[in-house]
C-alpha positions in Angstrom: 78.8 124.4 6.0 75.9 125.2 8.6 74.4 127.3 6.0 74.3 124.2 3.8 73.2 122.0 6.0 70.0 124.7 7.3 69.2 124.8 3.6 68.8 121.1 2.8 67.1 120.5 5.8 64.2 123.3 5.2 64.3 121.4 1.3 64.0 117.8 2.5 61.3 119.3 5.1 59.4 121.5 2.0 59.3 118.0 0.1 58.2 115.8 2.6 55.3 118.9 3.3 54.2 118.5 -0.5 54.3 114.9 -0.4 51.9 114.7 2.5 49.6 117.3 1.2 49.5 115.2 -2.1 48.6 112.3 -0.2 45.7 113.9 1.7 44.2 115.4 -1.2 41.1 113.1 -2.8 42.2 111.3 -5.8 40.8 113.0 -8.4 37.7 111.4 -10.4 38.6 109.3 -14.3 36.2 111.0 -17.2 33.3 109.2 -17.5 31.5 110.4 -20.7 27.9 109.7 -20.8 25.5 110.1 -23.9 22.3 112.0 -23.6 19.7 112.4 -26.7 17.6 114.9 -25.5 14.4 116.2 -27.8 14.6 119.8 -29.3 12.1 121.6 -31.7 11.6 125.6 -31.8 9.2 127.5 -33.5 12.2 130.5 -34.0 13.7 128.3 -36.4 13.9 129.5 -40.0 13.0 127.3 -42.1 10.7 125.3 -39.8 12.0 122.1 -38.6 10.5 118.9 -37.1 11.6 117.8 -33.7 14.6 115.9 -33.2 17.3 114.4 -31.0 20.2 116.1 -30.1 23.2 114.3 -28.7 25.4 115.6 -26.2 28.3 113.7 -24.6 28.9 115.0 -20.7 31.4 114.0 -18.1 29.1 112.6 -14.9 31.6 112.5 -12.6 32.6 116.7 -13.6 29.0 117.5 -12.0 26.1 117.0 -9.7 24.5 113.5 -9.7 20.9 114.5 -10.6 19.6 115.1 -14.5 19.2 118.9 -13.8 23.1 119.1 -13.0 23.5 117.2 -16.5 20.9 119.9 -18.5 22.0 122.6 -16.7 26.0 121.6 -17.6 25.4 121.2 -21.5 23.2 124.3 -21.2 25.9 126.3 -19.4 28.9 124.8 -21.5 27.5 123.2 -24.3 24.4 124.8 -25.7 22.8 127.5 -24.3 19.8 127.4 -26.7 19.1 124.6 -24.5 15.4 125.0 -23.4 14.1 123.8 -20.0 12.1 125.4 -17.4 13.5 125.3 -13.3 13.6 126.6 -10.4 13.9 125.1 -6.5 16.6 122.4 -7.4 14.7 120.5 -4.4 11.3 118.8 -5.5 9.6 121.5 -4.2 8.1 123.9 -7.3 7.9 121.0 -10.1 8.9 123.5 -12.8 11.5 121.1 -14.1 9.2 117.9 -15.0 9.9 116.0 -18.4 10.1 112.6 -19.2 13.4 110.7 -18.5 14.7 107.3 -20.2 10.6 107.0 -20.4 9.8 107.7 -17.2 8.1 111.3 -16.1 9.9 112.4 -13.3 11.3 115.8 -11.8 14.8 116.1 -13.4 16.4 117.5 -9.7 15.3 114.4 -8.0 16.0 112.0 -10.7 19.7 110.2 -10.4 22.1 110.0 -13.3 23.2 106.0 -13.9 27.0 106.4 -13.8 27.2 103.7 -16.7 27.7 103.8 -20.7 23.6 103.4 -21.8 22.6 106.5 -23.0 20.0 108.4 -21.9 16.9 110.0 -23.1 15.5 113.1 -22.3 11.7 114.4 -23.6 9.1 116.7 -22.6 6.3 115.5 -20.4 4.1 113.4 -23.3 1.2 114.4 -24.9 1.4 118.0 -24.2 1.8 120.6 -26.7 5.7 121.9 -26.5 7.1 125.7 -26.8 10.2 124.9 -26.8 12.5 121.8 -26.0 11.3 120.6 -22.9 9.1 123.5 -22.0 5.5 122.3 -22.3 2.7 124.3 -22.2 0.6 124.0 -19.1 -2.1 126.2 -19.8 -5.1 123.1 -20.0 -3.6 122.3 -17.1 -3.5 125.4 -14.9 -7.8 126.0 -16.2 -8.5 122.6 -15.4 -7.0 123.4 -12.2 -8.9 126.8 -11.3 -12.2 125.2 -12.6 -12.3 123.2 -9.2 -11.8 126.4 -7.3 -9.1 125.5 -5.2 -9.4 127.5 -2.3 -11.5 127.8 0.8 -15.4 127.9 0.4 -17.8 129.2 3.2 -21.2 130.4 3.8 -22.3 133.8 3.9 -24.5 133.5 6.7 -21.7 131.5 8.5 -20.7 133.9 11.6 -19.2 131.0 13.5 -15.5 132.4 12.4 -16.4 136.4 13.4 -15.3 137.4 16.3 -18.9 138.7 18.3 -17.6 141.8 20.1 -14.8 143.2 17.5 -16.3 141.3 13.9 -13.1 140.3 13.4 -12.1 136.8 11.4 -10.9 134.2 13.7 -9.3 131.3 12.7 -10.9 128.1 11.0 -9.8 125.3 13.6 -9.8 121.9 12.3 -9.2 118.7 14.8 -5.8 116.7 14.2 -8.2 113.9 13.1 -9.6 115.6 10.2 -6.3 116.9 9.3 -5.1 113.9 9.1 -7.7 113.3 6.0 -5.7 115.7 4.1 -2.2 113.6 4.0 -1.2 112.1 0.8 -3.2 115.0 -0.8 -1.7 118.4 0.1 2.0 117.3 -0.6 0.9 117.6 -4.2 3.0 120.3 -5.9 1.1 120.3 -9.8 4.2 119.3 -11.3 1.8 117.1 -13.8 3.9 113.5 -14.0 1.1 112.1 -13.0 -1.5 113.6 -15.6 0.4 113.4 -18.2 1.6 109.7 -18.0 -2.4 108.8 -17.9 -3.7 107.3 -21.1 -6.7 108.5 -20.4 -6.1 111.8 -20.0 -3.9 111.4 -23.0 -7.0 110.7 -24.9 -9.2 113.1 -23.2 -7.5 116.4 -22.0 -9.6 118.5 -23.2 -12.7 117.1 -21.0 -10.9 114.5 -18.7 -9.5 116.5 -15.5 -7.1 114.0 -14.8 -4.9 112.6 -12.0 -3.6 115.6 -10.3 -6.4 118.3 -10.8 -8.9 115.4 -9.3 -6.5 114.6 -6.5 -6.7 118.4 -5.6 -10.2 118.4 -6.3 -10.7 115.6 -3.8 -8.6 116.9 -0.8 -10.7 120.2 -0.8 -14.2 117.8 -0.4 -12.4 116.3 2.3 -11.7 119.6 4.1 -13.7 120.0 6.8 -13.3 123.4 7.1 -14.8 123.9 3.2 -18.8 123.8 3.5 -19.3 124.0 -0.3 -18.7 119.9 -0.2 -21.8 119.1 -1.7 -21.5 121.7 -4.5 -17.7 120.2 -5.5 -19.1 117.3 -5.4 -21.8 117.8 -7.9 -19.4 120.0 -10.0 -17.1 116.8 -10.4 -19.6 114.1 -10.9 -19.2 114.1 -14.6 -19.0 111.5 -17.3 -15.8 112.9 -18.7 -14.5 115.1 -16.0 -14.1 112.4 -13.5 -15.4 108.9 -15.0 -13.0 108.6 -17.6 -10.4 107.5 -14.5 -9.9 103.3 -15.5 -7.2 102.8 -12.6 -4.5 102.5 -14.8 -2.7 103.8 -11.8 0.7 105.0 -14.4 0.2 108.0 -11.5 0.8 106.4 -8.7 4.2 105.3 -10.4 5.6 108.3 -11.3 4.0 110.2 -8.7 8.0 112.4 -7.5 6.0 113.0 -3.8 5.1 109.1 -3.2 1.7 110.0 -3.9 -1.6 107.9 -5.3 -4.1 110.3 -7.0 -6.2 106.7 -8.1 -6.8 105.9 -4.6 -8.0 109.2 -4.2 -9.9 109.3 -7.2 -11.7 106.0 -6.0 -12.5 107.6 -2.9 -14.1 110.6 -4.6 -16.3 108.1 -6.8 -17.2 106.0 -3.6 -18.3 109.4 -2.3 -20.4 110.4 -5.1 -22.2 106.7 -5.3 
């Protein structure tokens, strides 16, 4: 009877264990299937075809909240002929810019609406595409290196050699002047802002554009650089920097909070 009684008890005390665990345990999530039309084209295909949209459904609440989670979920368990380019997952490298429900925008930092609307996904516009959403940034990377983005000084400067050992020393800067270089340096060339820019949609090929200016800009405002006057004259261009109308699209897509326009007025207030 003892041994009866032992063995209910150690049941009732199993369930009411269970039961508890049960209760502590989060609730788990409904489904929520969203719809996303994202744009695919590859040049692999046989017979070529022309781009399209592709619809995938995806559970939002099964993954992470940002539009990379979503690409990289389809690509992983969907479609891995899925195209995209990433990388730092934190808004950091810029690899993973494309245009979202119309909007360019890093996919890691952009937010999934938990709602029914679908949503679009594109390449960054007006660039020529390799693949899906991989765009090809090669204008953008020369435009880039033609500003020579890196430190420029004399070669008769011996203010930064050390006189007894004719070692470098370092190029000091006062927190004033360093100061000048906020809302510049933060830029990571992820190209939302170029490439939402009419003008540079019409003029790529001579127009530098938001970003490359912006970089172009912070290095004239360096006042460790002594070529200023030579960037200065290398920008001051009908095309290369005067094709800027303030439509100011960058400043609203901008992922870093930045406003290449007000930098690019600056430049131009420089220049005249």
């Amino acid at each position: 009877a003892s041994s009866s009684a032992a063995a209910a008890s150690s049941s009732a005390s199993a369930t009411s264990s269970s039961s508890s665990a049960a209760a502590s345990s989060p609730a788990m999530k409904p489904v929520l299937e969203k719809e996303f039309h994202i744009y695919r084209w590859s040049p692999e295909k046989e017979p070529p075809e022309k781009p399209y949209m592709q619809t995938y459904k995806v559970d939002v609440n099964s993954c992470g909240p940002m539009m990379l989670d979503v690409l990289l979920k389809i690509k992983d368990e969907q479609d891995p002929s899925l195209a995209l380019r990433r990388s730092c997952r934190e808004g950091i490298c810029g690899s993973c810019a494309m245009n979202i429900d119309g909007k360019n925008g890093l996919a890691c930092l952009t937010k999934v609406e938990k709602d029914m609307a679908p949503t679009r996904v594109a390449p960054l516009p007006h660039m020529f595409v390799v693949k899906d959403l991989v765009v090809d940034m090669s204008n953008f990377y020369a435009q880039y290196k033609s500003i020579e983005p890196w430190l420029k000084t004399k070669n008769d400067d011996n203010r930064h050699v050390d006189a007894e050992t004719g070692e470098a020393k370092e190029y000091l800067q006062s927190k004033d002047d360093r100061l000048k270089l906020d809302g510049m340096y933060e830029c990571i060339l992820c190209a939302c802002c170029s490439t939402s820019c009419p003008s540079y949609w019409w003029n790529s090929d001579k127009y530098l554009g938001p970003a490359v200016l912006l970089q172009a800009y912070k290095w004239i405002s360096d006042s460790r650089d002594q070529f200023t006057d030579e960037r200065l004259k290398a920008v001051d261009d009908a095309f290369k920097l005067y094709r800027c109308h303030t439509i100011m699209n960058c400043a609203k897509v901008c992922p870093k909070g930045l406003n290449p326009g007000l930098g690019i007025q600056k430049l131009k207030s420089q220049l005249h």
